[in-house]
N, C-alpha and C positions, 0 to 999 in steps of 0.2 A: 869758907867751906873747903876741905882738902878732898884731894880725891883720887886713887891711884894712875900715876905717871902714863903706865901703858891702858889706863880706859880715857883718858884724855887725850893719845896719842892718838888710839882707834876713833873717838871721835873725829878729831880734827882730820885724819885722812877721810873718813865717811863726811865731813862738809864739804869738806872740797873738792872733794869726788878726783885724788890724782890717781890714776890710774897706772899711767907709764913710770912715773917715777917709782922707783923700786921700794925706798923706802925712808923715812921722816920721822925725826924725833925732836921732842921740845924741849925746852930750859921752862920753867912757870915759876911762880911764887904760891903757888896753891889756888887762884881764882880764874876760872875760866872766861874767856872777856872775847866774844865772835866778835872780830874786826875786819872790815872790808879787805886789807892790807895787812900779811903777816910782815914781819923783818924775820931775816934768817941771822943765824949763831955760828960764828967762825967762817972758815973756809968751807964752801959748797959749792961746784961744780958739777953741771949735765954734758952730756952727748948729744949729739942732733940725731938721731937716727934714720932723720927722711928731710931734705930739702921742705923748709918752710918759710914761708914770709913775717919777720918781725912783723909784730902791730904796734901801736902809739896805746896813753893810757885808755884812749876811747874804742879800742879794738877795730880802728882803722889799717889796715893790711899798708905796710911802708914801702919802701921800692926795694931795701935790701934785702937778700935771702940771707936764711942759713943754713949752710951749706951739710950735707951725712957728714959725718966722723967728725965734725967740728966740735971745741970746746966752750964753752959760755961759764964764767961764774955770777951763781944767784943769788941777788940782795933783798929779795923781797917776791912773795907770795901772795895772787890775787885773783879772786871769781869774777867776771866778767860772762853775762849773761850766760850763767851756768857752765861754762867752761873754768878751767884751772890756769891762770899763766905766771910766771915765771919772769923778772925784771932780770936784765941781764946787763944793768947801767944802776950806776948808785942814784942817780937823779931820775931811776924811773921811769923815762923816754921811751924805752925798747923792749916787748916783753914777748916770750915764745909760746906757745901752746905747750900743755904739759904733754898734751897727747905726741911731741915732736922728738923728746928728749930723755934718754935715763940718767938715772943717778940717784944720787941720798941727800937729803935737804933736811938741815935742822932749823927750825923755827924757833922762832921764842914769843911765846904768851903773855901780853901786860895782866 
């Protein structure tokens, strides 16, 4: 089933409820497939805008901060008891609160 680019777009921000991040665009093949775990498309980069604490993938709070104005680039997209977060390590380890950070994030849809 195909289905236009930007009502697939608006969904996927309306599931995952990011709020702070500015704005997200997908790559798809035409079938919509909700996965716990998005992957992102190219180069994507957020902002810290508020000192917050990395969490683990169990949304256990780490001992690291991260720090306002810092950089982080995002490899992957994930809801975690209704929240939105953000991997900021290819292997998944490290993820932000979306609510922590701005910026533009392209996903991609299997």
């Amino acid at each position: 089933m195909k289905m236009n680019s930007k009502i697939i777009m608006a969904s996927a921000i309306a599931i995952m409820g990011i709020s702070s991040v500015t704005g997200m665009t997908s790559s798809h093949n035409g079938n919509v497939v909700y996965a716990s775990v998005y992957s992102t498309v190219g180069n994507n980069t957020v902002e810290v805008v508020k000192n917050t604490s990395f969490v683990n993938s169990q949304e256990k709070k780490q001992s690291i901060i991260a720090e306002k104005g810092g950089s982080h680039p995002v490899y992957a997209v994930k809801n975690m008891k209704g929240e939105t977060y953000l991997s900021v390590q290819k292997n998944n380890q490290y993820w932000l609160p979306a609510s922590a950070v701005k910026g533009k994030i392209n996903i991609y849809n299997y």
